[in-house]
N, C-alpha and C positions, 0 to 999 in steps of 0.2 A: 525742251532743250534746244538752245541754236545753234544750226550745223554749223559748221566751218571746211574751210577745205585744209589739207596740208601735203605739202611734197614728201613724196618718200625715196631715198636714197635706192636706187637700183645699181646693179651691178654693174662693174667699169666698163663691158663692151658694149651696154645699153649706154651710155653717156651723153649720145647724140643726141637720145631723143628725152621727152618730158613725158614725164607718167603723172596723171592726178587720180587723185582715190576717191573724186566724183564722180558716176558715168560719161561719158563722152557723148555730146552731142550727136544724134542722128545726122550722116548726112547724106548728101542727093549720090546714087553712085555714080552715074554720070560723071561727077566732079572728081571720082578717086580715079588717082595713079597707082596702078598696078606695078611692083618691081620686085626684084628678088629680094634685094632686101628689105623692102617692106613687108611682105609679108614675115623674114624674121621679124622682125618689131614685134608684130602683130602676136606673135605665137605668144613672145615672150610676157607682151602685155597680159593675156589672158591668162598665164601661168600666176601673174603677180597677184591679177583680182580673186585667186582662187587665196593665197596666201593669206592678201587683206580679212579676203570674208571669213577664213579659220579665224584671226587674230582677233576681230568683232563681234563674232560667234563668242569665244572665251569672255572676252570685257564685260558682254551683254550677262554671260550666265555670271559670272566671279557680282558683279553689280548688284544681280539680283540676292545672293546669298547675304551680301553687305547690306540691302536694304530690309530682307524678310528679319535676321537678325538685330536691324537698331526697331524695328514696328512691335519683336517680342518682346524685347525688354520694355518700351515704354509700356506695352500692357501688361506687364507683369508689375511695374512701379506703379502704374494705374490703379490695379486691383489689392497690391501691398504681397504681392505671390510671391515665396522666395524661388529662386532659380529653379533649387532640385528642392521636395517636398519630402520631407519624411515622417511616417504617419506611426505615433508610438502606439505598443498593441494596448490593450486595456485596463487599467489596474484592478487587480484579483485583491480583491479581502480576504486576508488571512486571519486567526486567531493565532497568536504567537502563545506559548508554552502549553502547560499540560489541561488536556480535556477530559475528566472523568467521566464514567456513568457507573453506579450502583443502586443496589437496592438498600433500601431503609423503609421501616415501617412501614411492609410490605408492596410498596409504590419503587417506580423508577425515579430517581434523580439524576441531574449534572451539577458537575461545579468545574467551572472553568478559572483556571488562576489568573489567568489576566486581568481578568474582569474581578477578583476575589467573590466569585456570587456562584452561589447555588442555586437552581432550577428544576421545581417538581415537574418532571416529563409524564407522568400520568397520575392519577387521584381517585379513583374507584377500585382501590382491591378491599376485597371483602375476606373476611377469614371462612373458610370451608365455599368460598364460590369465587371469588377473583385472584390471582397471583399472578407472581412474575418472577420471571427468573433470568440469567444468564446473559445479563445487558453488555455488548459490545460496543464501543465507537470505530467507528468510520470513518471520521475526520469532525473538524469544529460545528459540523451544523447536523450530521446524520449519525444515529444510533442503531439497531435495532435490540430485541428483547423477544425474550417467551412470554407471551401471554396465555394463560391458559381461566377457562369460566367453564361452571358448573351446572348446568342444566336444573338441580334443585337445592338443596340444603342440608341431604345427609350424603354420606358415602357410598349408596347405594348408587345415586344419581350419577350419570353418565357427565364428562368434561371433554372438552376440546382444547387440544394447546397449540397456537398459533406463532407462528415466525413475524413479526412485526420489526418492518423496516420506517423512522420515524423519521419527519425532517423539523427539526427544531424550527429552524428559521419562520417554516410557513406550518407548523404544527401540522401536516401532516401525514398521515398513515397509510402505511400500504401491508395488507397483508401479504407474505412470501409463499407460508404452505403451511397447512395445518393436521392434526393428528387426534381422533379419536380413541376415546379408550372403551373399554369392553370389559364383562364381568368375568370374573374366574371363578373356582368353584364357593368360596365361600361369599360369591352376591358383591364382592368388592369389585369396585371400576379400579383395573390397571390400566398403565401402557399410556402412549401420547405424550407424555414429558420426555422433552430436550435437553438430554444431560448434557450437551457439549457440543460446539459447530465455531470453525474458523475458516474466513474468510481469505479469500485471494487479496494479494499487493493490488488488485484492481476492484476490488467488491464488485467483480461480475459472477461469482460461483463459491461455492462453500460445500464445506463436507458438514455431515452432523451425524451425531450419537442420536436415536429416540428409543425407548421404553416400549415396549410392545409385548401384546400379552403372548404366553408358548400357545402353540396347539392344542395343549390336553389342558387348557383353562385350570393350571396349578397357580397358588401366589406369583412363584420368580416370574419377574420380566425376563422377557429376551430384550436383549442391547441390538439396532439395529444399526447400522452404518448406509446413510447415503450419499449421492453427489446431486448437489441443484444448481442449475444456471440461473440465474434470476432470468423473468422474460417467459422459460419457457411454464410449461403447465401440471407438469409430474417430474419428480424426484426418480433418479436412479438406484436403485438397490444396489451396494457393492458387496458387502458382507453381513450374513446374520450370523451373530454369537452365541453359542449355544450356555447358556448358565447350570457351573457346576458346583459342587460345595468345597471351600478350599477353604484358608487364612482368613483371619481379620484383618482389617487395615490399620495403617497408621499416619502419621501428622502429615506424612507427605504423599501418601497417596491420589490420587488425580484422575478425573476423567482430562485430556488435552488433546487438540487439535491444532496444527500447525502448518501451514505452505513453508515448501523452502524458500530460501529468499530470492530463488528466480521463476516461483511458481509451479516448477517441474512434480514434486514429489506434494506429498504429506505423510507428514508424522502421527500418528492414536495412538495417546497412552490411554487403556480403556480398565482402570482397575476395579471398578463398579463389576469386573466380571469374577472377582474373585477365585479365579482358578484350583484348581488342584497343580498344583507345580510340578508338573511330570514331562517326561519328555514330547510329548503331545500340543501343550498350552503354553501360554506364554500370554505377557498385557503390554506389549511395544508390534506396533506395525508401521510399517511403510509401504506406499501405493504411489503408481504413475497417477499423476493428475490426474490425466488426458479419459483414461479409460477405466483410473478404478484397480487395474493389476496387483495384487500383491504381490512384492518384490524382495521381503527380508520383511524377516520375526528371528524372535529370538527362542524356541522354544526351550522350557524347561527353566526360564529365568521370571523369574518378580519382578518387573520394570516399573518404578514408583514414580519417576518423572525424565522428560526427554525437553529438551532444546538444539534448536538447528542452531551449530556455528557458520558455517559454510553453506553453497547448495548442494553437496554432497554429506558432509559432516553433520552430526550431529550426537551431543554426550546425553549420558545416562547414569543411575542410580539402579546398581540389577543385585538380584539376591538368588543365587543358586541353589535349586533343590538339596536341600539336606545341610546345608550351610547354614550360618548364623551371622555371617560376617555379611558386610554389601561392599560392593565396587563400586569405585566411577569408573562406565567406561565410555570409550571413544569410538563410535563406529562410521566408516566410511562406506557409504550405500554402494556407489560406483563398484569399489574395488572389492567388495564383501568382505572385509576385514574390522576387527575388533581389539583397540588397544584398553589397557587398564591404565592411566595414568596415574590412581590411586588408588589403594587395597582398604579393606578394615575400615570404612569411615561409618561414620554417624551423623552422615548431613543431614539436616531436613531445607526443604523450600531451596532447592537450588536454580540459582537464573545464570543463564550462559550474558555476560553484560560486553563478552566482546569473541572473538572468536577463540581467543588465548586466557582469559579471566573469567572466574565465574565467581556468584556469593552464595554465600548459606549461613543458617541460622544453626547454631546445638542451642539445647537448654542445659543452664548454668547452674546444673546441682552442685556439685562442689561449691557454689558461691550462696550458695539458699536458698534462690530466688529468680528469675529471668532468665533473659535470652541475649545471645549475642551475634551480632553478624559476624564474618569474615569472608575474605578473600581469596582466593587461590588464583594462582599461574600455571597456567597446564605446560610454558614453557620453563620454567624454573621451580616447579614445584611447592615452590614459596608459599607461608600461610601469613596473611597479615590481619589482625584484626580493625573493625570498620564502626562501629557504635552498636549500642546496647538498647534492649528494648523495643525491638523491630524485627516486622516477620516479611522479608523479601518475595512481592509479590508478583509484580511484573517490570523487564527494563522498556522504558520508552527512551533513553539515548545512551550515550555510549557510559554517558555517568550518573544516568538521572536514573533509580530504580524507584516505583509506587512501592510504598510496604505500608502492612497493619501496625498501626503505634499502639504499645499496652501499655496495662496502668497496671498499679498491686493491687492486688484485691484479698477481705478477709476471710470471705467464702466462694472459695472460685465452681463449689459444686464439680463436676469433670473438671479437674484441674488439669488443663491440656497441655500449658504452656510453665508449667513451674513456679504458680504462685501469680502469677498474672493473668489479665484477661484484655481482650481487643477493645481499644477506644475509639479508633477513627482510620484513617487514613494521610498518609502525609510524603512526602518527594524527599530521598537521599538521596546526594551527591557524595557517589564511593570514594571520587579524589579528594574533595575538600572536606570529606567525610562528617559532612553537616545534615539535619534534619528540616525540612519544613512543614511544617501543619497543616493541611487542608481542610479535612472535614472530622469534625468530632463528632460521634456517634457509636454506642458500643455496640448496637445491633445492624451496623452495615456488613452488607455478606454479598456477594457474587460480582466483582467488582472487574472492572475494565477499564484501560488509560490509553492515550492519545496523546504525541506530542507535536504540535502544529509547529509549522514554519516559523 
């Protein structure tokens, strides 16, 4: 850059003299004149060079910011860089709508509706040596299942039944934890089957029901309740059921498993225990996650199915000793209290589909023949009917319920359902009150749904 010099305006009683903002020439002192008012000059001169060099100082840094900022941008237009960078996170493959798993012809399946395809997920059950049972979904790619194999080929031979967590995607397998069985007195292998196990909102822990033989090696299983983390290496013991002789069941009877919807509790309907209905027993529990605690039972009542509305909340189908009639009731865990918001019913297969609506099946004697859904409002009481020919099996959204589609049949043999028998599987829509078909098959049984993003 070429200097230059320039004058700068000092103040009026400076006037006399000339100030330049380039050093002043050295000179001989010999040659200076010493006076009083020169030396003012003087002071005020070096006041001024102090001012200059702040004002130079500033120019020089403001310059540099002017020039670092035109050298970023051209390398930013060099390289095509935009200014500010924004880096989007990944995209996540989803499967959108409903993800099945059941058993058919004694193997596990999926069928995914998106896709309209069905997926045999295993291929080796043998009758009296391989089975499966109680297939859950996890989301669109991960299942797990009971598997259980048999050491020989009669019933005497000893079985092992396995928690098998499966990933579709890369096929696969991890065993969770597994359960031996043992002979009781008449030489038969009991015990080791998994009647029932649900999962946390996070599939990092589950409770389950397993089959265990009693002490005095008599037929009855004992029912055992435990708590597993996945990860770790042994199952928690929370409660053993002692099996007494009481009632037969009926169409809605249930082993279930349930987290509330913030993880905190779980629900076991455990009717496999068949109770004597006394003040003593009861087949509804609830337990802190956490530790397992039992926290509320009902004793003295029949509890034939349970659904969480709320994380506190949750309704019920109970039948009091010596009664004939059943209730829904309402129970709030928190507050220990128990509403009936309806007496004298006859539901079977009831799903809680919102926290205020729930559906159920009766069978339609008076009409001949089949089944019908309906609805009920816990807040208006209201009954509305929903379509015919379906058995409400689980809600995957607020209007989507899985249910068993029947057909008539001429010899239903146990006529269970009033003249009909189970054909497949298939998705209602309670509001638009339409049916759709997924899977036809009349021997599908233990069945689980998934509804993806």
């Amino acid at each position: 850059m070429e200097e230059t010099s320039s004058q700068v305006e000092v103040p009026s009683f400076m006037k006399h003299e000339e100030v330049q903002t380039t050093p002043p020439v050295e000179s001989d002192p010999s040659q200076e004149v010493v006076s009083d008012s020169s030396r003012g000059g003087k002071k005020q001169g070096k006041l001024m060079w102090v001012v200059v060099g702040v004002l130079v100082v500033l120019f020089v840094v403001l310059a540099g910011l002017v020039v670092y900022q035109l050298v970023k941008t051209s390398q930013q237009e060099q390289v095509g860089e935009p200014a500010v960078e924004i880096t989007a996170a990944p995209e996540v493959k989803k499967e959108k709508g409903v993800v099945l798993a059941y058993v058919k012809n004694s193997d596990v399946y999926t069928y995914h509706a998106g896709q309209s395809k069905e997926t045999r997920a295993t291929s080796d059950a043998k009758e009296n040596a391989v089975w499966y049972g109680v297939p859950k979904v996890l989301d669109s790619e991960r299942i797990s299942y009971m598997r259980c194999e048999r050491d020989g080929d009669t019933n005497q031979d000893p079985y092992t039944c396995s928690l098998i967590l499966h990933n579709l995607a890369s096929d696969e397998k991890q065993t969770l934890l597994s359960n031996t069985s043992s002979a009781n007195t008449n030489n038969f292998q009991v015990g080791a089957e998994i009647r029932q196990y649900g999962w946390n909102s996070k599939n990092t822990e589950l409770y389950y029901l397993v089959d265990e033989p009693n002490d005095d090696g008599t037929l009855e299983n004992t029912t055992v309740l435990y708590r597993y983390k996945v990860g770790e290496s042994e199952p928690v013991l929370v409660e053993r059921f002692t099996p007494t002789a009481g009632r037969g069941g009926s169409l809605d009877d249930e082993v279930y498993i349930a987290y509330s919807p913030n993880d905190e509790r779980v629900l076991v309907v455990n009717t496999v225990l068949y109770p004597a209905i006394d003040e003593d027993e009861g087949t509804a529990f609830v337990y802190q996650a956490v530790d397992g605690e039992r926290i509320w039972d009902n004793p003295g009542a029949w509890t034939t199915f349970g659904r969480w509305v709320s994380a506190n909340e949750f309704v019920a189908k109970e039948t009091i000793n010596g009664a004939r009639q059943s209730d829904l009731i309402r129970v709030n865990v928190a507050t220990d209290t128990i509403e009936k918001p309806a007496t004298d019913i006859e539901w079977l297969g009831v799903q809680a589909v919102t926290i205020t609506n729930l559906v159920y099946y009766l069978t339609e004697e008076e009409a001949g023949e089949g089944l019908s859904v309906y609805a009920y409002s816990l807040d208006t009481n209201e009954v509305s009917e929903v379509y015919d020919g379906v058995i409400p099996r689980e809600v995957l959204t607020n209007e989507q319920i899985l249910v068993t589609t029947t057909k008539p049949c001429d010899e239903c043999g146990m006529d269970l359902y009033n003249g009909v028998e189970t054909s497949g599987l298939g998705l209602l829509d309670v509001e638009a009150k339409t049916l759709q078909n997924l899977v036809t098959a009349s021997d599908v049984f233990s069945f689980d749904g998934y509804w993806g993003e």
